[in-house]
C-alpha positions as CSV (number, residue, x, y, z in Angstrom):
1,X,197.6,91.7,35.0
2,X,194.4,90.2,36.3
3,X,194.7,88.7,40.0
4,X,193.3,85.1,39.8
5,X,191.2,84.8,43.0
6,X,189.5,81.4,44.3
7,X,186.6,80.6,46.5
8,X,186.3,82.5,49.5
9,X,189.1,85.2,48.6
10,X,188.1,88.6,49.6
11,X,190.6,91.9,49.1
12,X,189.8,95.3,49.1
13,X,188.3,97.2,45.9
14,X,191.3,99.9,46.6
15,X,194.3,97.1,46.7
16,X,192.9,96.0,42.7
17,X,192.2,99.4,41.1
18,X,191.8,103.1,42.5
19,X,188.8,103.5,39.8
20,X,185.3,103.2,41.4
21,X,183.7,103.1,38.2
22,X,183.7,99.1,37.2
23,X,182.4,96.8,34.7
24,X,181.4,93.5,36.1
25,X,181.1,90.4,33.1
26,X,179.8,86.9,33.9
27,X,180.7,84.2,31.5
28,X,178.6,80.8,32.3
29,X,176.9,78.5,29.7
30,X,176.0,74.7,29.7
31,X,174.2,72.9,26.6
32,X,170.7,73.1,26.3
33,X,170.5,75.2,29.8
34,X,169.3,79.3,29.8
35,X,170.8,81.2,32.8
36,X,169.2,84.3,34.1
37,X,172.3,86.5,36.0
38,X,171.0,89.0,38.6
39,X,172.8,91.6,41.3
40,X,170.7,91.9,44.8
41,X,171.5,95.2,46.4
42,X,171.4,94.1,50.1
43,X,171.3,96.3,53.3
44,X,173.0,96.2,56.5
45,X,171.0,92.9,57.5
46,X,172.0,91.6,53.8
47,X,168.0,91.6,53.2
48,X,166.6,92.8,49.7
49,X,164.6,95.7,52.1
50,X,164.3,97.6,48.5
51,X,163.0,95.8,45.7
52,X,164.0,98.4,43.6
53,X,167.8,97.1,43.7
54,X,167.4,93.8,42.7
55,X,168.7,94.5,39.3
56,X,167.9,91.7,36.5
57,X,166.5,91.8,33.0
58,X,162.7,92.8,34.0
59,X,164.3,96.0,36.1
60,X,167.8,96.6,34.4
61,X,168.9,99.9,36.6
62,X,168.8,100.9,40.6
63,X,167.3,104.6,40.9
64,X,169.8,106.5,40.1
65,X,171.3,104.2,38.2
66,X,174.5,103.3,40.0
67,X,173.9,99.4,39.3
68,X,172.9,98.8,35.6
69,X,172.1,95.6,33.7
70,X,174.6,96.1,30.0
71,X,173.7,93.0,28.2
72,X,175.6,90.2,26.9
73,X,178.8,91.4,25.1
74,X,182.5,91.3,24.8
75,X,182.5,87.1,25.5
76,X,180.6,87.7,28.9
77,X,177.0,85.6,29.6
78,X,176.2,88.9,31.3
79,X,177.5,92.0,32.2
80,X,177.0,95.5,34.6
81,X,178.4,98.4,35.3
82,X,178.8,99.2,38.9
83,X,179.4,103.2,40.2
84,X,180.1,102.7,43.5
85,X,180.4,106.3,44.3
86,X,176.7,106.8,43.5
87,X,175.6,103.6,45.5
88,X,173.6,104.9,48.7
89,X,174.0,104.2,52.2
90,X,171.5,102.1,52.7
91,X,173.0,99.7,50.1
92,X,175.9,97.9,52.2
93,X,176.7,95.0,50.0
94,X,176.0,93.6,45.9
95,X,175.8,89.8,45.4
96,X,176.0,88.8,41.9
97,X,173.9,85.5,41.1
98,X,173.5,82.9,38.6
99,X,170.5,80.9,38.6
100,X,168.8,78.3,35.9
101,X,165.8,79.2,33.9
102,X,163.7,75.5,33.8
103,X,164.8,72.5,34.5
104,X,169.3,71.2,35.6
105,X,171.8,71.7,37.7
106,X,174.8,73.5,37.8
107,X,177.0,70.7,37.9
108,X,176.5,70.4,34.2
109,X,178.1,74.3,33.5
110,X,181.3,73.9,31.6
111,X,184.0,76.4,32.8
112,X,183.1,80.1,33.4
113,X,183.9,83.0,35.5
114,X,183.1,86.4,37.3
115,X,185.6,89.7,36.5
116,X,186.2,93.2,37.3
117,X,187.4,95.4,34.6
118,X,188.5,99.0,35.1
119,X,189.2,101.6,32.7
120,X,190.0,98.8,30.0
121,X,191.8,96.4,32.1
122,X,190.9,93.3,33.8
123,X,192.0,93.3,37.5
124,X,190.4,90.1,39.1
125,X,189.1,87.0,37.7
126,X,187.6,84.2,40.0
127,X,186.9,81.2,37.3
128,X,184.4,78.5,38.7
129,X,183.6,74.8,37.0
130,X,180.6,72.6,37.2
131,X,182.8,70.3,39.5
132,X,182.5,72.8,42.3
133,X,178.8,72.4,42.3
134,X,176.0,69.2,42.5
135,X,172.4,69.8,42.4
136,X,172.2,73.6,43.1
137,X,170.0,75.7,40.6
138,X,171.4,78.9,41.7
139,X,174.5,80.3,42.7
140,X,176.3,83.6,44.3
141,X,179.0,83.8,42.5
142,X,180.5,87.0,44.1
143,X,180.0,90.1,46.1
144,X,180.7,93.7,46.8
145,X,180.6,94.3,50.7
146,X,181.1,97.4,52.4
147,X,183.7,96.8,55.3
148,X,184.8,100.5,56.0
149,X,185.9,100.1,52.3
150,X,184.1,98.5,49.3
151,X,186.1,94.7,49.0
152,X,185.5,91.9,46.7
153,X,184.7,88.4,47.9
154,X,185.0,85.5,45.4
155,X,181.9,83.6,46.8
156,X,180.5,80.1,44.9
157,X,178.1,79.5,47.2
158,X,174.9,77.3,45.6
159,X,171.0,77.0,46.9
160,X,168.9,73.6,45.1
161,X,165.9,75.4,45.2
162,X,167.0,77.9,42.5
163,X,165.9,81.9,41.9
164,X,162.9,81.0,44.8
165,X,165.5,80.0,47.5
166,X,167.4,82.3,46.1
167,X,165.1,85.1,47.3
168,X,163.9,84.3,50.0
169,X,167.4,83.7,51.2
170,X,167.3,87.8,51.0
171,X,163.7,88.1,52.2
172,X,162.2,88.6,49.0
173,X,159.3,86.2,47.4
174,X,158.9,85.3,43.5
175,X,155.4,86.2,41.9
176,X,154.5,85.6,38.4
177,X,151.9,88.0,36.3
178,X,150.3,86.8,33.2
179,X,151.6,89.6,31.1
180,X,152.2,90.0,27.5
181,X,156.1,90.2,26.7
182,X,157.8,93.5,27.0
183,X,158.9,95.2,24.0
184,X,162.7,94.8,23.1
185,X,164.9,97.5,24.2
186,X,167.9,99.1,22.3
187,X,171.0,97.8,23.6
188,X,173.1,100.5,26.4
189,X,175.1,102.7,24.3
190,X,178.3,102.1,26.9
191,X,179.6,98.5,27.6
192,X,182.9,96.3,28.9
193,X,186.1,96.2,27.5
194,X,186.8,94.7,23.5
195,X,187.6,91.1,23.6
196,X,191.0,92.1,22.1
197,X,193.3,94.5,23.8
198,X,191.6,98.1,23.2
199,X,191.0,99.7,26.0
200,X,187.0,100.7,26.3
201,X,186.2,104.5,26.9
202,X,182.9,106.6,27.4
203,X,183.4,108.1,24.0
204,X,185.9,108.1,21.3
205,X,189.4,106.0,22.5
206,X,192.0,108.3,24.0
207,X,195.4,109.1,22.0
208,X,197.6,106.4,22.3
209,X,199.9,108.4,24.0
210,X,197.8,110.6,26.6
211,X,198.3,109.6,30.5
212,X,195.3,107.4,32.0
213,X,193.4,109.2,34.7
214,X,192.0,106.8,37.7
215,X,190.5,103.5,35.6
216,X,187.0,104.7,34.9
217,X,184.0,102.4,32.9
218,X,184.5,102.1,29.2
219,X,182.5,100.5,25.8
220,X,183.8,99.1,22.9
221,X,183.5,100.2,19.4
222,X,180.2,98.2,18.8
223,X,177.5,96.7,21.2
224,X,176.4,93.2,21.2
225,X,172.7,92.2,20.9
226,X,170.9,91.8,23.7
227,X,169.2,88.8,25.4
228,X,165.6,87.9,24.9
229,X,163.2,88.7,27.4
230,X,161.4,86.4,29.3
231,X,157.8,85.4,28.5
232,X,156.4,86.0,32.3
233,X,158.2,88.6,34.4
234,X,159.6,88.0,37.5
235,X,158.7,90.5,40.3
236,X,160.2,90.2,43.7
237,X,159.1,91.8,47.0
238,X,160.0,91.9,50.2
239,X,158.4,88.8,52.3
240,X,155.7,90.7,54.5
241,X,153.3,88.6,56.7
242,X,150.0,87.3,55.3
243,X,146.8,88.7,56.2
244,X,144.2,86.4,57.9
245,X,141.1,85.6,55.4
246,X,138.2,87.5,57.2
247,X,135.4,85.1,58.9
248,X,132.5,84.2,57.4
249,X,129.0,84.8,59.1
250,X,128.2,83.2,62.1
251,X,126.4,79.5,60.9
252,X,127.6,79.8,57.5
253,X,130.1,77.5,55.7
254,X,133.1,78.1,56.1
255,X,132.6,79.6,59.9
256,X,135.5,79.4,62.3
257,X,134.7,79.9,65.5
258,X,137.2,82.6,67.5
259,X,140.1,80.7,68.9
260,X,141.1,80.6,72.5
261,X,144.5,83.0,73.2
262,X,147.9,80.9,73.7
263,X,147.8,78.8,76.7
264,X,150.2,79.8,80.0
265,X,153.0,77.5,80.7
266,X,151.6,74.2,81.8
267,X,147.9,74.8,80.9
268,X,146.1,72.4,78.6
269,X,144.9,74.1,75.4
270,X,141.2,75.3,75.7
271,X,141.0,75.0,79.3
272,X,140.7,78.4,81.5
273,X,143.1,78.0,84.7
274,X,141.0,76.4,88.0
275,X,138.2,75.4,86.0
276,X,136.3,72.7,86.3
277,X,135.4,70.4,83.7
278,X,131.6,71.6,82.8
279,X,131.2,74.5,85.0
280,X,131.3,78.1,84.1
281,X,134.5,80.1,84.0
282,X,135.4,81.6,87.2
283,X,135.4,85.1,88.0
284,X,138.9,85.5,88.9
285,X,141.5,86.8,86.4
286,X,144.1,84.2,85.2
287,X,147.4,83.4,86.8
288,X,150.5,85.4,85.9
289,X,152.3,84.5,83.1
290,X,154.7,81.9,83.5
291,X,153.0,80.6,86.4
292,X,151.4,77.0,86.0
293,X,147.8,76.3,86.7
294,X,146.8,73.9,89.1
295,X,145.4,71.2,87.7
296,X,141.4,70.2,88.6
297,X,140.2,68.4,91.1
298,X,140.3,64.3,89.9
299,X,142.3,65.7,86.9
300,X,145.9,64.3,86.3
301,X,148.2,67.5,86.1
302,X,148.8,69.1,83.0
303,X,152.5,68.2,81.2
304,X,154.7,71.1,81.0
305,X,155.2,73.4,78.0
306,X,156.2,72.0,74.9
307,X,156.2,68.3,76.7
308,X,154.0,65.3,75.3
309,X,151.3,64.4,78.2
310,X,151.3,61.0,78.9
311,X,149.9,58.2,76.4
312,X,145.6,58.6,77.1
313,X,146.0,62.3,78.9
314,X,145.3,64.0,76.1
315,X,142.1,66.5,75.9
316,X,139.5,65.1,73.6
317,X,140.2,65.5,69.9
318,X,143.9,66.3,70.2
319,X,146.0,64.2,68.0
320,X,148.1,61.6,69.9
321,X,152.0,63.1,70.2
322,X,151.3,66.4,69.4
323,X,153.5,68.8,72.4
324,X,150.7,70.3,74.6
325,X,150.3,74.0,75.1
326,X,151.5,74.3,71.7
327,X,149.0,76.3,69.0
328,X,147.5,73.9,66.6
329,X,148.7,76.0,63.7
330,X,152.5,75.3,65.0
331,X,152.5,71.8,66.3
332,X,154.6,68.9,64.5
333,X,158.1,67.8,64.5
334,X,159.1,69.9,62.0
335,X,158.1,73.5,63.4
336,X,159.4,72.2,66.6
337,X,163.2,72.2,65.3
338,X,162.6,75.5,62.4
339,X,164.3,77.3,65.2
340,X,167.6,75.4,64.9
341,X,167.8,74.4,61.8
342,X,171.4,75.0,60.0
343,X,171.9,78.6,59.0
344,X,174.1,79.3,55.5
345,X,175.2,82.9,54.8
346,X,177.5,82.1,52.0
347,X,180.7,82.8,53.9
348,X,183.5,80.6,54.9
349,X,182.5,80.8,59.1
350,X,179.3,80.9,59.9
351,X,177.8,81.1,63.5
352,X,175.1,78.5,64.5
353,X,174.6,80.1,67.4
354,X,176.6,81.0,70.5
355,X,178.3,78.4,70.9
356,X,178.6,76.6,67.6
357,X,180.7,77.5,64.7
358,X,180.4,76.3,61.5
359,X,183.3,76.6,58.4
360,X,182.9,75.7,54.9
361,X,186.1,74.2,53.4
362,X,184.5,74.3,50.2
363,X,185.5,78.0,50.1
364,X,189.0,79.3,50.3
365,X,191.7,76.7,49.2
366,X,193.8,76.6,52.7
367,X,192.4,74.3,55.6
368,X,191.5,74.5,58.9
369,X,193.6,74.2,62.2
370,X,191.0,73.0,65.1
371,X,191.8,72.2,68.5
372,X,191.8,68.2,69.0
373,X,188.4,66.8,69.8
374,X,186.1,70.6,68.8
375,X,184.7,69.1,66.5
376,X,180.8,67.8,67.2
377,X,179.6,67.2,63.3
378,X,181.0,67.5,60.0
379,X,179.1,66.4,56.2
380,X,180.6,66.1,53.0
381,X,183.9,64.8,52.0
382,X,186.5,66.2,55.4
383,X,189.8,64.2,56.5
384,X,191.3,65.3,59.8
385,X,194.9,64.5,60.3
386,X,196.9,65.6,63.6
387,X,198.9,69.0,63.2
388,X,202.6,68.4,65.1
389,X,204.6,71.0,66.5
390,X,207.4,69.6,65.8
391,X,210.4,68.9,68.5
392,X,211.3,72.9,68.9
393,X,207.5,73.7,68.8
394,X,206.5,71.2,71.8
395,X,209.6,72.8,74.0
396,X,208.3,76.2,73.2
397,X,204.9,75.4,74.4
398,X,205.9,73.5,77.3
399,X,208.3,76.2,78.0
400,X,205.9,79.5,77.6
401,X,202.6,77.4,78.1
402,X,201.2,78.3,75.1
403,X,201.4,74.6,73.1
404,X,198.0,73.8,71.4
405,X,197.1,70.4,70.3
406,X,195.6,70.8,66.7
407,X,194.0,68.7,63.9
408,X,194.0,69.8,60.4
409,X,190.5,69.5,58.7
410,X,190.6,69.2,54.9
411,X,188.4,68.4,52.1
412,X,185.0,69.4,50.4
413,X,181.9,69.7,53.6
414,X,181.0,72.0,56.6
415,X,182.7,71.2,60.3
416,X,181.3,72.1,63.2
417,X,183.0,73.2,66.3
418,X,182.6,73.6,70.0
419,X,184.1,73.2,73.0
420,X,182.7,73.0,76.5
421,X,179.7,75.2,75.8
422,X,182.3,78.4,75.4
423,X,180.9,81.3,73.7
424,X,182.7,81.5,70.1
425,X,183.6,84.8,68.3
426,X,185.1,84.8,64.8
427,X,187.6,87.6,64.0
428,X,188.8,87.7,60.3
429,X,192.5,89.8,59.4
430,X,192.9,91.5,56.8
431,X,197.1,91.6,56.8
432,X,196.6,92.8,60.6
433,X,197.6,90.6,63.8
434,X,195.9,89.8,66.9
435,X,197.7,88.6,70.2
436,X,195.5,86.1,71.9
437,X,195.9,82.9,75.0
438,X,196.3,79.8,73.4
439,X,193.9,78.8,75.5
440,X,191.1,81.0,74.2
441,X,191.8,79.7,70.5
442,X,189.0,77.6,69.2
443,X,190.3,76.8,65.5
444,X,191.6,79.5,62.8
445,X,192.5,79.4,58.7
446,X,195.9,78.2,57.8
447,X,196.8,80.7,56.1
448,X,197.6,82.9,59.0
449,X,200.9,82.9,60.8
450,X,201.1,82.5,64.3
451,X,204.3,82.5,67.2
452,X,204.6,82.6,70.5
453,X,205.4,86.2,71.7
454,X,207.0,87.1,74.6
455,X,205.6,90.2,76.9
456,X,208.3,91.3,79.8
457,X,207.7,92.6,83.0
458,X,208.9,92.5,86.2
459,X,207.8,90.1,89.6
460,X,206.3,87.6,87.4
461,X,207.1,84.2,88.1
462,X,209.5,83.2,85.2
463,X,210.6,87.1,84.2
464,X,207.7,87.1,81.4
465,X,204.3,86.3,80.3
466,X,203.4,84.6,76.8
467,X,200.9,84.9,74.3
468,X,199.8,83.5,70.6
469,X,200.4,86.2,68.1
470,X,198.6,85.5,64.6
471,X,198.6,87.7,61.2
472,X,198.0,87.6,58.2
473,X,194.6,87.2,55.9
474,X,192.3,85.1,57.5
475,X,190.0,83.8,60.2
476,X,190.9,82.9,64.0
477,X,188.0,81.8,66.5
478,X,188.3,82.4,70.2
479,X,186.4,81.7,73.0
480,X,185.3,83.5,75.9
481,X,183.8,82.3,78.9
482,X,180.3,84.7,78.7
483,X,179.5,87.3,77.0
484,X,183.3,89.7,76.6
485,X,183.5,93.4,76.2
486,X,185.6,95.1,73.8
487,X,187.7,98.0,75.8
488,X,189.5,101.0,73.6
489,X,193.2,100.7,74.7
490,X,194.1,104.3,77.0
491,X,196.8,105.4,79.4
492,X,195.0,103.9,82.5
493,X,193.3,100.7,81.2
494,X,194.4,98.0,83.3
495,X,193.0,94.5,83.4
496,X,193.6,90.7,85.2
497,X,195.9,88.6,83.1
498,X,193.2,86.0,83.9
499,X,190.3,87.7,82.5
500,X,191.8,89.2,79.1
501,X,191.5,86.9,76.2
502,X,192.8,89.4,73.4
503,X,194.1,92.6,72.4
504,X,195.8,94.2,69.5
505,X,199.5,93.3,68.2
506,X,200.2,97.1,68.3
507,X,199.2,97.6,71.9
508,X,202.4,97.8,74.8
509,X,201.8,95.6,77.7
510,X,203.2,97.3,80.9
511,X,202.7,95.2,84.4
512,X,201.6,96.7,86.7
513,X,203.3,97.5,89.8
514,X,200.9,96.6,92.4
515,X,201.0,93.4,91.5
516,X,201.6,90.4,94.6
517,X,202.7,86.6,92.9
518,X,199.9,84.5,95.3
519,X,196.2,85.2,95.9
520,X,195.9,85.7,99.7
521,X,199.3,86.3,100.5
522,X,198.7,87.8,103.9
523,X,195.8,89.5,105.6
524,X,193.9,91.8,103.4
525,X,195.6,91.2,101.0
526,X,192.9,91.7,97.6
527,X,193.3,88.8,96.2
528,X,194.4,89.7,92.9
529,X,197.5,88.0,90.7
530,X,199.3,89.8,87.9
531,X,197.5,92.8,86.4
532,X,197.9,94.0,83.0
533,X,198.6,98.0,81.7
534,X,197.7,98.7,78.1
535,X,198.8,101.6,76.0
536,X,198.9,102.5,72.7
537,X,197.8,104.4,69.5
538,X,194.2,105.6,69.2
539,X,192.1,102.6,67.5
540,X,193.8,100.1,69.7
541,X,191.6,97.1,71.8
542,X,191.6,94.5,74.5
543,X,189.1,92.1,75.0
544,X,188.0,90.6,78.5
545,X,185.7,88.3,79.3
546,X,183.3,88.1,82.3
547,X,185.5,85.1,84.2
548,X,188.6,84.7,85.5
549,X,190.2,81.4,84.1
């Protein structure tokens, strides 16, 4: 039976079928619209670095053919088959997209759906609607990503600007030939399971009664025609910086004469450092970098990098506003803030930066726990209602000091969190736990469970210490003070309870037993409070941060 999965699901490849060997069908249509349906094999960075994986119907195979285009058949818009035995290292993830050919939007698509089939049987379905979707012209509708293991993520994520966004979004560009049409080819001899309930195989179907190996990639008894081509080929490339036009001769049209290098900090563009206005350019070399000019004699002093000089300070022919020191080719409001603009990966959290975390509730069906008041922005459709303990919970946390004030965020937009200028680091469970501070938890999915747990030890005030534990499949964010470093778990690693944010569920916690209960209880005394021994299995963590709270 066919696991139904929603946005923003993900499971290993392994937990749906053992085969490796997979059929992948796309069913989406919408009156009057043409959909082209695409797979992008993306590397480490997810950027198309080889053009030769971006698998659509102008190049319908990958080298050595572990990603191949099949066709439309067997109900599905589209369809591949996907070997991921064969697929090379380099290739770390496959999106599969959907975008329009001319002119709508994909709110108009009437139900449809991306599924897995292996050796004749359906194993995960994640079915979409054009209500999920407003103005976008393109979509990623799922991916394969290689996490230690192959997994499947049920994506839906959408770009307005259509197959062009689309690309560049993986670092390719879109460039269309004046070509003739290419010759129809004969539909693949192999394709996805029958619509009915026979099972698809390689060659003739097996007997009724003969054991199934591991699922393996099957056809049906007859193909299905293929789509037409398209008129003008699409041919994408990986985006590689433009070459300067070469000069023309000196006094010719067209002539531009050889620009000045960038200006130091604080230097008005054009002007060599200690000159004076109308006098030649000094013999002595310039100042170091970073290292502002002084200004010339009578001259008012230049405005610092990236600053506006005053209203009539400008040099002569620079437009009014413009940020001095800045090239002429970058200037303008918009350049100025390219840097931060919003960054979009198509996953549920996504990192602005830093310090600034951004989730997607449009993906996944279960909300979002936040600490009260993290929240600095949200857009689209998001209610926040305050998440209780309840009476037990609030004596728990008061007891064990481990009570966290939460909101719940729900709806359809993007929140954006942050809290005191704390670095943020997302850590998503896959049916594993985590033991973290309360206090070092920023937000985290609600799907995941999370208690208090209790860790014993001797000469600490109270008997014990406490900490969050959360498992299950999902997202928590925690904070660190810094940069943290991420310490295998042996029979001597020791750390201050202050300074350890994290470790894993499976690790023992031991106190150590030079421990004192004050800082500066007598002379010479180091200083420190309750320290922290860690053992455990081989693949066990802790996490420490460069602070002590």
């Amino acid at each position: 039976m066919a696991r139904e999965f929603q946005r923003g699901h993900k499971a290993k490849l392994s937990d749906l079928t053992p085969g490796t060997d997979l059929y992948v069908g796309v069913q989406i249509a919408a009156p009057g619209l043409t959909f082209d349906i695409s797979c992008f094999g993306l590397d480490a960075n997810e950027q198309l670095s080889d053009d030769r994986y971006f698998i659509f119907f102008n190049q319908p195979k990958s080298p050595e053919e572990s990603i191949q285009l099949l066709g439309a058949q067997s109900g599905d818009t589209e369809s591949f088959r996907v070997t991921l035995d064969r697929i090379p290292a380099a290739i770390q993830k496959l999106s599969f997209t959907a975008t329009i050919d001319g002119a709508g939007q994909m709110s108009q698509v009437g139900p449809g759906y991306i599924r897995i089939v292996a050796g004749g049987e359906e194993v995960v379905r994640y079915a979409f609607t054009g209500s999920e979707f407003t103005t976008e012209r393109a979509v990623m509708l799922g991916d394969f990503y290689l996490k230690d293991v192959w997994r499947f993520a049920a994506v839906g994520q959408g770009f307005d600007g259509g197959l062009e966004a689309l690309l560049k979004n993986f670092g390719g560009e879109v460039a269309e030939e004046k070509e003739a049409p290419a010759a129809p080819q004969a539909a693949p001899g192999f394709a996805p399971p029958a619509q009915a309930t026979a099972p698809p195989a390689f060659a003739a179907p097996p007997a009724p009664q003969a054991p199934q190996p591991a699922p393996s990639f099957g056809a049906p008894p007859a193909p299905a025609p293929q789509q037409p081509m398209h008129a003008a080929p699409t041919i994408a490339a990986p985006l590689t910086p433009q070459a300067p036009p070469s000069p023309a001769p000196y006094g010719q049209p067209g002539h531009q004469p050889p620009q000045p290098p960038q200006p130091q900090f604080g230097q008005v563009p054009g002007q060599i450092p200690g000159q004076h206005p109308g006098q030649p350019a000094p013999l002595a070399p310039t100042p170091p970098y970073g290292q502002p000019a002084p200004a010339p004699y009578g001259q008012p002093a230049p405005a610092p990098y990236g600053q506006p000089a005053p209203f009539g300070q400008q040099p002569p022919g620079a437009p009014q506003g413009v940020p001095q020191g800045l090239p002429a080719a970058g200037a303008g409001l918009h350049a100025a803030l390219q840097l931060y603009k919003e960054t979009a990966t198509g996953q549920r959290w996504t990192p602005q930066n830093k310090q600034l975390m951004r989730v997607d509730l449009t993906m996944g069906g279960a909300g979002v726990l936040a600490r009260q008041g993290s929240m600095v922005m949200y857009q689209g459709k998001v209610d926040f209602g305050y998440k209780g303990a309840g009476f037990v919970g609030r004596v728990v946390g008061n007891a064990t000091g481990q009570e966290m004030q939460l909101m719940r965020c729900t709806g359809r937009g993007q929140v954006f969190l942050a809290e005191e200028g704390s670095y943020l680091h997302p850590i998503e469970l896959q049916g594993d736990a985590i033991c973290v501070s309360a206090e070092s938890v920023l937000a985290f999915d609600e799907s995941l469970q999370y208690e208090v747990r209790r860790v014993e030890g001797h000469g600490i005030p109270g008997g014990a210490l406490f900490t969050m534990q959360f498992q299950g499949t999902g997202t928590v964010v925690i904070k660190t003070h810094g940069t943290p470093v991420v310490l295998p778990v042996t029979p001597t690693t020791f750390a201050d309870c202050n300074a350890v944010v994290a470790w894993s569920a499976a690790s023992q916690v031991i106190v150590s037993s030079q421990v004192r209960l004050r800082r500066n209880a007598y002379p010479g005394h180091s200083g420190e409070t309750v320290n922290l021994q860690f053992r455990g299995a081989p693949g066990n963590f802790i996490v420490v941060q460069p602070y002590e709270v």
